[in-house]
BAMARLO-456697 format. One record per residue: x, y, z of N, C-alpha, C in turn; residue number from 1; chain. Coordinates in pm, whole numbers, plus 50000, padded with zeros to 5 digits. Example, Ala and Ser with C-alpha at 12.3 -4.5 7.8 and 13.67 -1.06 7.14 Angstrom:
<site n_east="51319" n_north="49431" n_up="50780" ca_east="51230" ca_north="49550" ca_up="50780" c_east="51320" c_north="49670" c_up="50780" num="1" cadena="A"/>
<site n_east="51285" n_north="49775" n_up="50708" ca_east="51367" ca_north="49894" ca_up="50714" c_east="51290" c_north="50003" c_up="50787" num="2" cadena="A"/>
END
This chain:
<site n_east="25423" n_north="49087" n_up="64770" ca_east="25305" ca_north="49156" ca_up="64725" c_east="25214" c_north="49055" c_up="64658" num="1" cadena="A"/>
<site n_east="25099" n_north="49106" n_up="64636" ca_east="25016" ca_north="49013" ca_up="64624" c_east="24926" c_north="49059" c_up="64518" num="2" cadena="A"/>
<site n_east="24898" n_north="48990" n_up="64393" ca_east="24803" ca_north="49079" ca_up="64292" c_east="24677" c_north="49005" c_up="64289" num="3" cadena="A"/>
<site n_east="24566" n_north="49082" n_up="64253" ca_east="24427" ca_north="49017" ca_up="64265" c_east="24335" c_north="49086" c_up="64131" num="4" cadena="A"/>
<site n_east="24246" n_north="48997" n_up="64113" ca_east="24169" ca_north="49071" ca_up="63996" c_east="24033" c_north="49043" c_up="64071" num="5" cadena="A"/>
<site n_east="23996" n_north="49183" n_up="64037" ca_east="23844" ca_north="49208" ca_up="64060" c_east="23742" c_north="49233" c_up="63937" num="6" cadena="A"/>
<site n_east="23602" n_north="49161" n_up="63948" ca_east="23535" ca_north="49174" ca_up="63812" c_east="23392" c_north="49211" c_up="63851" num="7" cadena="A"/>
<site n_east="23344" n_north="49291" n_up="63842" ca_east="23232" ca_north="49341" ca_up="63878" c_east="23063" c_north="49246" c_up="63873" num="8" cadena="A"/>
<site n_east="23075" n_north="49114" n_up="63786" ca_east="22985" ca_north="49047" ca_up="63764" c_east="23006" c_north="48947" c_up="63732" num="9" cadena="A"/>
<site n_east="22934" n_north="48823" n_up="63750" ca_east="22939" ca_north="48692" ca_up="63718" c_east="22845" c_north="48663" c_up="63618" num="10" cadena="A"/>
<site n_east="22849" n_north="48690" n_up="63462" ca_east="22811" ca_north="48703" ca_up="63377" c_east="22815" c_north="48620" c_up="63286" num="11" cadena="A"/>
<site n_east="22715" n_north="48485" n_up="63283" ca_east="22701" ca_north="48377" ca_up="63212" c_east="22847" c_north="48305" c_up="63216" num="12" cadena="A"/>
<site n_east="22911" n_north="48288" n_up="63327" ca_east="23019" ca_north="48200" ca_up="63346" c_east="23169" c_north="48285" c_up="63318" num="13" cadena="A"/>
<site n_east="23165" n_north="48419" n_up="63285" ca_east="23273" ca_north="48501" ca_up="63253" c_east="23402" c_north="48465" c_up="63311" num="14" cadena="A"/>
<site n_east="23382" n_north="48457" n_up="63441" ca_east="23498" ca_north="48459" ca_up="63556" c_east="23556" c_north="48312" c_up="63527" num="15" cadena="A"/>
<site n_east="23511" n_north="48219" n_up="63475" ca_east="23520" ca_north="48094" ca_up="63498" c_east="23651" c_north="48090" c_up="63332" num="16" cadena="A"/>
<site n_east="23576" n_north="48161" n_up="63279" ca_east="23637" ca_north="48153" ca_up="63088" c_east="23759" c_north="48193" c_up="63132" num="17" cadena="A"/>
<site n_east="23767" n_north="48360" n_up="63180" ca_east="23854" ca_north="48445" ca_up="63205" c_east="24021" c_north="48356" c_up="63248" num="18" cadena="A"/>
<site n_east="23972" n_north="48299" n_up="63359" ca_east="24056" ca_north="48314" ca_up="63498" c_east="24154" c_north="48220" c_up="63455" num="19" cadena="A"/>
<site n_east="24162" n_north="48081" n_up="63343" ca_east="24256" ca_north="48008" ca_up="63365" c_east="24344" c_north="48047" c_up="63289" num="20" cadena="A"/>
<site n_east="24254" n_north="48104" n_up="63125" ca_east="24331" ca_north="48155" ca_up="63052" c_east="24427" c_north="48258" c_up="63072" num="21" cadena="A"/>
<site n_east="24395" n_north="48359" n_up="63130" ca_east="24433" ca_north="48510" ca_up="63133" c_east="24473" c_north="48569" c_up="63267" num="22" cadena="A"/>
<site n_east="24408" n_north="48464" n_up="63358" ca_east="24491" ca_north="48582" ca_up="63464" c_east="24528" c_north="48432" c_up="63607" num="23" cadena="A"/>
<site n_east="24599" n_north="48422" n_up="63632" ca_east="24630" ca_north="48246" ca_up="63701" c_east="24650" c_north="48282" c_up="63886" num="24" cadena="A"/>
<site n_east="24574" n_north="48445" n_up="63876" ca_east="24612" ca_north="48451" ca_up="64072" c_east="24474" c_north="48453" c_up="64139" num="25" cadena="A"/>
<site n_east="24447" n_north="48486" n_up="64235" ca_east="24344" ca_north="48534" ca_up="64309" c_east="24233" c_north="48639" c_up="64251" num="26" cadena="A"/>
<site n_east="24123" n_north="48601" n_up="64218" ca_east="24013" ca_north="48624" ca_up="64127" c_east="23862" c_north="48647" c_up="64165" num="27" cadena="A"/>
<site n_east="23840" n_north="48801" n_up="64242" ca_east="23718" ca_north="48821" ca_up="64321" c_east="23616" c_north="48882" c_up="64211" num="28" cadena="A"/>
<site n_east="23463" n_north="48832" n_up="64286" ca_east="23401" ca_north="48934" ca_up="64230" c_east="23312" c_north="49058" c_up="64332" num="29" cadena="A"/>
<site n_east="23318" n_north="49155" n_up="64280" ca_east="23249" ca_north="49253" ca_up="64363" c_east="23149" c_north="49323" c_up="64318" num="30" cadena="A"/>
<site n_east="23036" n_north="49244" n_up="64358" ca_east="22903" ca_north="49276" ca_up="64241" c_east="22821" c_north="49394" c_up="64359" num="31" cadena="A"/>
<site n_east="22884" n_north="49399" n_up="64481" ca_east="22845" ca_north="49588" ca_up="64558" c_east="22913" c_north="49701" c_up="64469" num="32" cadena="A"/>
<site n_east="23033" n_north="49664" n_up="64368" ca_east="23112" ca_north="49777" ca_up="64288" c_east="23187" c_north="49837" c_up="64421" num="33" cadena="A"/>
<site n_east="23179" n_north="49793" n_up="64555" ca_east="23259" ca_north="49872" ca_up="64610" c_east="23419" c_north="49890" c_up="64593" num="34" cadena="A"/>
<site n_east="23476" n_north="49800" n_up="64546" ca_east="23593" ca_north="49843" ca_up="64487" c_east="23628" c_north="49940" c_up="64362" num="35" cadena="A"/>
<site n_east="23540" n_north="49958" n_up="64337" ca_east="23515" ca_north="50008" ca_up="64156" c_east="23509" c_north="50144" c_up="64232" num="36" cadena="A"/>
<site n_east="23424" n_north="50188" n_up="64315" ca_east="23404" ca_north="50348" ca_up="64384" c_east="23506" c_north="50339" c_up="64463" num="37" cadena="A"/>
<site n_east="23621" n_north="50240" n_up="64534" ca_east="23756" ca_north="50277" ca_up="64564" c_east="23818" c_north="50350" c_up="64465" num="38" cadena="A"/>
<site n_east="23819" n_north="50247" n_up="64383" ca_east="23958" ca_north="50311" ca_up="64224" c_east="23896" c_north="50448" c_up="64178" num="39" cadena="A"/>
<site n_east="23757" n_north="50505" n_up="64198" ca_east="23697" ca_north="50603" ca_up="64111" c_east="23731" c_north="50644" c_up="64223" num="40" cadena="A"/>
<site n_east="23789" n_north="50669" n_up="64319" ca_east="23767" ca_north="50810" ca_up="64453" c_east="23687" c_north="50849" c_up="64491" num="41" cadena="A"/>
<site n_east="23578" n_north="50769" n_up="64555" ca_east="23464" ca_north="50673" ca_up="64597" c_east="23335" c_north="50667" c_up="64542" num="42" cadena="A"/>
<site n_east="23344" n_north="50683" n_up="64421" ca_east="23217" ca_north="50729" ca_up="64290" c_east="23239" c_north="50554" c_up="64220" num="43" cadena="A"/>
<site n_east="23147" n_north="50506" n_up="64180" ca_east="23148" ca_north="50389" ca_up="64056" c_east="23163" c_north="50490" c_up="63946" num="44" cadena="A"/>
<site n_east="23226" n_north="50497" n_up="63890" ca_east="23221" ca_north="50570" ca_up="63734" c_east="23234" c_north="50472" c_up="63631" num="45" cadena="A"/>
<site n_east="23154" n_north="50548" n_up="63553" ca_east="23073" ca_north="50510" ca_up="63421" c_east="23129" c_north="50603" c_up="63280" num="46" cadena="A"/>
<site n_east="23101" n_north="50542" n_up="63214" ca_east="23114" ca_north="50645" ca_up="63090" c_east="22953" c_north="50593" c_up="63008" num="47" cadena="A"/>
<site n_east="22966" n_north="50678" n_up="62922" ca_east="22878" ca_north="50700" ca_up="62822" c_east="22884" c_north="50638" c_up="62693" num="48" cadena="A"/>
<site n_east="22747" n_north="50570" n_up="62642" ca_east="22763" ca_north="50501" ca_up="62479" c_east="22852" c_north="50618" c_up="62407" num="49" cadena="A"/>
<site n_east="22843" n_north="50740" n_up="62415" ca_east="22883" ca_north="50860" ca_up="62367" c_east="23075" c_north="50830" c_up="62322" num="50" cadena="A"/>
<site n_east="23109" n_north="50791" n_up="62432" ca_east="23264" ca_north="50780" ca_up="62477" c_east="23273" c_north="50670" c_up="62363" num="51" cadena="A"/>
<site n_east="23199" n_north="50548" n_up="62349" ca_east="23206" ca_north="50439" ca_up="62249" c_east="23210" c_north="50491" c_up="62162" num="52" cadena="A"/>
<site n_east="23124" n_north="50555" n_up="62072" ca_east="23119" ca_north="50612" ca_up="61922" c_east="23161" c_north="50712" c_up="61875" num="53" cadena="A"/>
<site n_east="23252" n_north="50791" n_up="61972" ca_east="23327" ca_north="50903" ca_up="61927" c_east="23437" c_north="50859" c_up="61869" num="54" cadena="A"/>
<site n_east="23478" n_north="50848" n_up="61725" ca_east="23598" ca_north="50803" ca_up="61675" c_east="23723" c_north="50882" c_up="61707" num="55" cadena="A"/>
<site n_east="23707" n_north="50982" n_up="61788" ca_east="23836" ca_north="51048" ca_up="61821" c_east="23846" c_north="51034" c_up="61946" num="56" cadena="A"/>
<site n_east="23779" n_north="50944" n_up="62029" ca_east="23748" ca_north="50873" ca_up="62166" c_east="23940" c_north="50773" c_up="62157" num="57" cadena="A"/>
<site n_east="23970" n_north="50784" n_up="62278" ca_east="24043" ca_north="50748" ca_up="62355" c_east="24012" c_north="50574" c_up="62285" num="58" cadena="A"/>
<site n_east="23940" n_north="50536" n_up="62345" ca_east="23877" ca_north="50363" ca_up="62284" c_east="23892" c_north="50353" c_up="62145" num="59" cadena="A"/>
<site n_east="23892" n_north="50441" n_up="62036" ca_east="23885" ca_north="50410" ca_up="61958" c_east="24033" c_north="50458" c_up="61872" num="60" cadena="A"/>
<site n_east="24114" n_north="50535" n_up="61946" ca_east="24250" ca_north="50557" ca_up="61928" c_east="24354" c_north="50445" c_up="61951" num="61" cadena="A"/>
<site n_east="24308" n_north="50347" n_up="62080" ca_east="24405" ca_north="50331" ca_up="62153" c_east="24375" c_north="50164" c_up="62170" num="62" cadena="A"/>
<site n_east="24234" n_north="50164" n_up="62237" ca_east="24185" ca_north="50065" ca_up="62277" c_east="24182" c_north="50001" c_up="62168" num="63" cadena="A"/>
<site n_east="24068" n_north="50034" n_up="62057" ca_east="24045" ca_north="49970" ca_up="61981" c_east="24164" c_north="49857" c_up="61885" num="64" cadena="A"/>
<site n_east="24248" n_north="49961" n_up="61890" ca_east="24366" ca_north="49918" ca_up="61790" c_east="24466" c_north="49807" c_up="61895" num="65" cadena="A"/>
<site n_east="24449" n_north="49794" n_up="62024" ca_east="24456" ca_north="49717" ca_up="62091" c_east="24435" c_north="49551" c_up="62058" num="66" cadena="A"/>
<site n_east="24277" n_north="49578" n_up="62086" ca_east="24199" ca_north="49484" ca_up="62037" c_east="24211" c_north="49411" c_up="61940" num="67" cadena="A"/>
<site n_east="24246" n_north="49471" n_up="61801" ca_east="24269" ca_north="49443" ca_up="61675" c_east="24407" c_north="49361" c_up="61714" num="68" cadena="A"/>
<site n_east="24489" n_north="49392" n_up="61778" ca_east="24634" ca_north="49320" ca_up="61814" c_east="24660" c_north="49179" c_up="61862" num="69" cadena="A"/>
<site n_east="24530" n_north="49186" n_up="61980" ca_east="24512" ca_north="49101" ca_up="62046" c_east="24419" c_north="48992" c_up="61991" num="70" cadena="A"/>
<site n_east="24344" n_north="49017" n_up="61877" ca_east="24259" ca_north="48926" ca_up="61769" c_east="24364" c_north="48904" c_up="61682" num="71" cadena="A"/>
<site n_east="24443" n_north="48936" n_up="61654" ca_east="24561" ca_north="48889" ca_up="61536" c_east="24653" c_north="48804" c_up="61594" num="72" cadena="A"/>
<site n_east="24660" n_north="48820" n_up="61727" ca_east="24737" ca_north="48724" ca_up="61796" c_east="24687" c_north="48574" c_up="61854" num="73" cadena="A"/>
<site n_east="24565" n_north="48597" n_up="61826" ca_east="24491" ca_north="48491" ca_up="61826" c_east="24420" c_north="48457" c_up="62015" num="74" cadena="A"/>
<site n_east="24442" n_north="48587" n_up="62054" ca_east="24327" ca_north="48610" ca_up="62176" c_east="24201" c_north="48657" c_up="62151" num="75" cadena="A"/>
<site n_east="24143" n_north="48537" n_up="62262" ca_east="23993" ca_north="48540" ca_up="62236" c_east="23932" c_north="48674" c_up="62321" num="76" cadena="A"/>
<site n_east="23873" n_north="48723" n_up="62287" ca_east="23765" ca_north="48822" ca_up="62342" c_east="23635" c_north="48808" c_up="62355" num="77" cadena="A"/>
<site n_east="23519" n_north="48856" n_up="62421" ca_east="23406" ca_north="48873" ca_up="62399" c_east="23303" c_north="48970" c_up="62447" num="78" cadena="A"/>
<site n_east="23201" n_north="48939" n_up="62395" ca_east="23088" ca_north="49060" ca_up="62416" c_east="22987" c_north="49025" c_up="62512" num="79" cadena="A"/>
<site n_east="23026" n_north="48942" n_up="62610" ca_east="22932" ca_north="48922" ca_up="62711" c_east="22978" c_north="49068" c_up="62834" num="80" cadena="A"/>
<site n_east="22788" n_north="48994" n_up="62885" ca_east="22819" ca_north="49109" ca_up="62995" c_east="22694" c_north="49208" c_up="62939" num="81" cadena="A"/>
<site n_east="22626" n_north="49272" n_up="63019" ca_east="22520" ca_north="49376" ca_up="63007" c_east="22557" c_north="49532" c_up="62986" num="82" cadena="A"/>
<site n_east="22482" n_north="49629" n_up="62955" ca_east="22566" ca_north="49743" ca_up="62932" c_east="22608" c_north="49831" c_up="63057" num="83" cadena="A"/>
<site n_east="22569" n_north="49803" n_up="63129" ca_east="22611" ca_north="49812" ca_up="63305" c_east="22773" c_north="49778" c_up="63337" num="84" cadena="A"/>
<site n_east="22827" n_north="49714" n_up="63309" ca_east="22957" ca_north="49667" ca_up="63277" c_east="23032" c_north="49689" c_up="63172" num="85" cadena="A"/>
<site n_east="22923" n_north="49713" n_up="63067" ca_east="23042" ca_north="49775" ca_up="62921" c_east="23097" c_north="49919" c_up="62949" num="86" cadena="A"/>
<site n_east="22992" n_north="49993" n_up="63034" ca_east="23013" ca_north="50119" ca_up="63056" c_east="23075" c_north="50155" c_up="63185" num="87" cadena="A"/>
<site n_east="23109" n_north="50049" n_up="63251" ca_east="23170" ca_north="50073" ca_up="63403" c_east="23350" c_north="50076" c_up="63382" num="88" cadena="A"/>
<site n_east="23389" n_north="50185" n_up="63451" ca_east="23536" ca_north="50238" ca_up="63466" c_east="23597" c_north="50129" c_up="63582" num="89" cadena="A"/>
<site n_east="23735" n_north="50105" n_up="63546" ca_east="23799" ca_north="50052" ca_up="63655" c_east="23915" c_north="50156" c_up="63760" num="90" cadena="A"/>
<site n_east="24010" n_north="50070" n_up="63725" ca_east="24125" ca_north="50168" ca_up="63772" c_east="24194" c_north="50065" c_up="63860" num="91" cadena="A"/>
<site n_east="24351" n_north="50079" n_up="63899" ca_east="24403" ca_north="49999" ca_up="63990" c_east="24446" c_north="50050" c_up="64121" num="92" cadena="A"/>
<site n_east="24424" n_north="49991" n_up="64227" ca_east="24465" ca_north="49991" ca_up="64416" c_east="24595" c_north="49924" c_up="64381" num="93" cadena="A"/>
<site n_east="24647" n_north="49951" n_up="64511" ca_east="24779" ca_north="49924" ca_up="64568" c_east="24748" c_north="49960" c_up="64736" num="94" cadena="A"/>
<site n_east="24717" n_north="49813" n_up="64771" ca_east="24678" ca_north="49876" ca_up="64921" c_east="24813" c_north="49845" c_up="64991" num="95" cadena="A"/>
<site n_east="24823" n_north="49884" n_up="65142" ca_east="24909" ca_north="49876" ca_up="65248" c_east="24860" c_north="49750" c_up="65333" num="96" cadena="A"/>
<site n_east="24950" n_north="49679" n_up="65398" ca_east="24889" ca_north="49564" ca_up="65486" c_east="24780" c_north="49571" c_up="65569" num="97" cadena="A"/>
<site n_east="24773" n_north="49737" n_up="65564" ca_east="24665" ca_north="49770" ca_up="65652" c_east="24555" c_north="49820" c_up="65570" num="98" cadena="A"/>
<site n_east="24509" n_north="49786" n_up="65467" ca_east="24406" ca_north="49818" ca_up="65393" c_east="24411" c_north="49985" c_up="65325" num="99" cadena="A"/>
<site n_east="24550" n_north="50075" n_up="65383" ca_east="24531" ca_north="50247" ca_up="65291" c_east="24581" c_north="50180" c_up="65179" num="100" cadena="A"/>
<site n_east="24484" n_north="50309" n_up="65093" ca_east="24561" ca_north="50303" ca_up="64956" c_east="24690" c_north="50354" c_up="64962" num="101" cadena="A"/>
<site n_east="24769" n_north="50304" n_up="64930" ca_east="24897" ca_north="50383" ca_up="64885" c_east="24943" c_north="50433" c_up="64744" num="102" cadena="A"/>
<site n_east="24881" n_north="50357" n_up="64621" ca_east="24872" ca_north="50412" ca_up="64467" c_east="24719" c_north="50359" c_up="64468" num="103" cadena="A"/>
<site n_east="24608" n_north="50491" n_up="64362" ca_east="24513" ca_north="50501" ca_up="64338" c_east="24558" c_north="50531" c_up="64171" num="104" cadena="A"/>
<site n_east="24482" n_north="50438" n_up="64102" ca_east="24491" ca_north="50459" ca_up="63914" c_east="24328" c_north="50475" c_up="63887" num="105" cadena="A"/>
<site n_east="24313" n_north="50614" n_up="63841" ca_east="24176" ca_north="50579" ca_up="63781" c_east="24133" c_north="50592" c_up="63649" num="106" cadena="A"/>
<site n_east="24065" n_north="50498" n_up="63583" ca_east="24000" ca_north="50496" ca_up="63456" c_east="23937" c_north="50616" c_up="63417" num="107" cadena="A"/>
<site n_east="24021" n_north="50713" n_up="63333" ca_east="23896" ca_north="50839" ca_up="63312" c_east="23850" c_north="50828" c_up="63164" num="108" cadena="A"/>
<site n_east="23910" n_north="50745" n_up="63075" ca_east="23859" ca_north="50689" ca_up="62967" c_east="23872" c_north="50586" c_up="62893" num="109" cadena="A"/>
<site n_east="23758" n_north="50542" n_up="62865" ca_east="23774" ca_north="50372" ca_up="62810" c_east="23896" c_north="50347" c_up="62794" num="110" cadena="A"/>
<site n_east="24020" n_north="50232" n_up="62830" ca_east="24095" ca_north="50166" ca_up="62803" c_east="24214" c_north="50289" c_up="62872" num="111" cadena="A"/>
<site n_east="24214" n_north="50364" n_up="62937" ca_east="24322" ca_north="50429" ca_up="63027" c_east="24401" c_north="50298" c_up="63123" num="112" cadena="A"/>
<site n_east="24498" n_north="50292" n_up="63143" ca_east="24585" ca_north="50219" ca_up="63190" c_east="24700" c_north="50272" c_up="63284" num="113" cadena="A"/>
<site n_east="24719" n_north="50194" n_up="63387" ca_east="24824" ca_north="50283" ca_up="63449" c_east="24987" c_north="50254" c_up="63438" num="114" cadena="A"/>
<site n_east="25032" n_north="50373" n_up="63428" ca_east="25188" ca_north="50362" ca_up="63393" c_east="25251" c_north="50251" c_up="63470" num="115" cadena="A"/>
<site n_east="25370" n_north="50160" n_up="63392" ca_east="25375" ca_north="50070" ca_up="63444" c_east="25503" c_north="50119" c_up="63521" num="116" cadena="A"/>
<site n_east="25551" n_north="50264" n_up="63538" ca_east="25671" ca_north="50273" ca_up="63599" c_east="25650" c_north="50357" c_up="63725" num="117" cadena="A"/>
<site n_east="25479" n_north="50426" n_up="63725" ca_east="25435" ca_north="50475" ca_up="63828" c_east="25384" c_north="50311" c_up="63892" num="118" cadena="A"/>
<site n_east="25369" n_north="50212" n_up="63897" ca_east="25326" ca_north="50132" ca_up="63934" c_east="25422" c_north="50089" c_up="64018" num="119" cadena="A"/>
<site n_east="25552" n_north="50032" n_up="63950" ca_east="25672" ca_north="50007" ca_up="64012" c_east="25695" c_north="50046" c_up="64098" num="120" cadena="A"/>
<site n_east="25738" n_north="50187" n_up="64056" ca_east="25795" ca_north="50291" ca_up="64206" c_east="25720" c_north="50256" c_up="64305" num="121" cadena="A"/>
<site n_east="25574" n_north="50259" n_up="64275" ca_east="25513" ca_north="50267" ca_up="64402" c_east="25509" c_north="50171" c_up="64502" num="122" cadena="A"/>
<site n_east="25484" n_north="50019" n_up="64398" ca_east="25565" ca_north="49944" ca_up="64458" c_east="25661" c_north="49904" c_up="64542" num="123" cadena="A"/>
<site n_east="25761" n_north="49978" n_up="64472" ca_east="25890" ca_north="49975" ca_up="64564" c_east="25876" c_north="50083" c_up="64642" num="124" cadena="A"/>
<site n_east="25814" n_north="50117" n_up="64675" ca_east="25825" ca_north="50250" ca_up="64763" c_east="25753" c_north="50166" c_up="64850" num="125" cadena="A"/>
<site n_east="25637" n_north="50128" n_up="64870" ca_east="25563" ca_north="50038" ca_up="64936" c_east="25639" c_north="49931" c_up="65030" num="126" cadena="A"/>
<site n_east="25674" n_north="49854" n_up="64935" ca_east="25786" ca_north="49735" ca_up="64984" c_east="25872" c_north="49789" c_up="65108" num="127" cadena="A"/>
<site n_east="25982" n_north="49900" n_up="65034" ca_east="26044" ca_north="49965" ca_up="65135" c_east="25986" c_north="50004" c_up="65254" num="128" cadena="A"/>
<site n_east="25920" n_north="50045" n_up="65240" ca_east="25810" ca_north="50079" ca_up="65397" c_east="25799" c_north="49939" c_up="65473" num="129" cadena="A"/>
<site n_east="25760" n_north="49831" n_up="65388" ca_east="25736" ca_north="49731" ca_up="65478" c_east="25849" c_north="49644" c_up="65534" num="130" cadena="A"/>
<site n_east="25970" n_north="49660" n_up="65461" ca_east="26086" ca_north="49602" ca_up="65512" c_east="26105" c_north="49479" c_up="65390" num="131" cadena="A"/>
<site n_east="26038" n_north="49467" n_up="65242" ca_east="26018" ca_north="49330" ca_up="65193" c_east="26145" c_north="49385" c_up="65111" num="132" cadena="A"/>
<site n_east="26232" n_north="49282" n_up="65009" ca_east="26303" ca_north="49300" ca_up="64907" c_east="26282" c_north="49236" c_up="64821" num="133" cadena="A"/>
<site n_east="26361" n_north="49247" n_up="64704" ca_east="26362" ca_north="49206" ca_up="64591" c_east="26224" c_north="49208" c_up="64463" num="134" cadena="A"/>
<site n_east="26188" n_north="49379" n_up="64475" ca_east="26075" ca_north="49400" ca_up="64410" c_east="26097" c_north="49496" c_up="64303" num="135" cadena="A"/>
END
């Protein structure tokens, strides 16, 4: 299997900061968002400044205190990027060799994440189909 990160914009060198530190595989950008309206179930979804400043917001339960974790640990973060991207939803694919989705994860609020044991299975459920082992 093969993992890839997709980033919706090339935003004053973002992808470049990102990629050695934080993520070391295959690193696209898709500035059509057409992957972004894959993971949304073929919508780009967005949220709202609204979703940001609601302190009983999901982001500010979950995410936020995240964040705070990941600054204590001494990961860098930042605030680049336009509000076009602060407000854009992701979500994760799991395609088939043949391009179907086989697991769809979608972002329905800031910092939603997908289970890492629905991920697995699916995985291995995947694999199995294709004949691969040791996943």
């Amino acid at each position: 299997m093969r993992a890839v990160c997709v980033l919706p914009e090339d935003f004053q060198g973002e992808p470049a900061d990102f990629a050695p530190e934080y993520w070391d595989r295959d690193l696209f950008l898709d500035e059509s968002l057409a992957l972004f309206a894959a993971a949304g179930g073929g919508r780009v979804r967005r949220g709202g400044l609204l979703d940001l400043l609601n302190p009983r917001s999901h982001f500010w339960r979950v995410t936020a205190a995240a964040v705070k974790r990941a600054a204590a640990a001494g990961v860098k973060g930042n605030q680049k990027g336009g509000l076009a991207q602060k407000t854009l939803k992701g979500g994760l694919l799991l395609l088939t060799p043949t391009g179907e989705v086989a697991y769809r994860f979608t972002e329905e609020e800031f910092g939603d994440r997908a289970d890492p044991q629905d991920v697995l299975a699916a995985c291995q459920a995947l694999a199995a189909m294709s004949g691969v082992q040791g996943i």
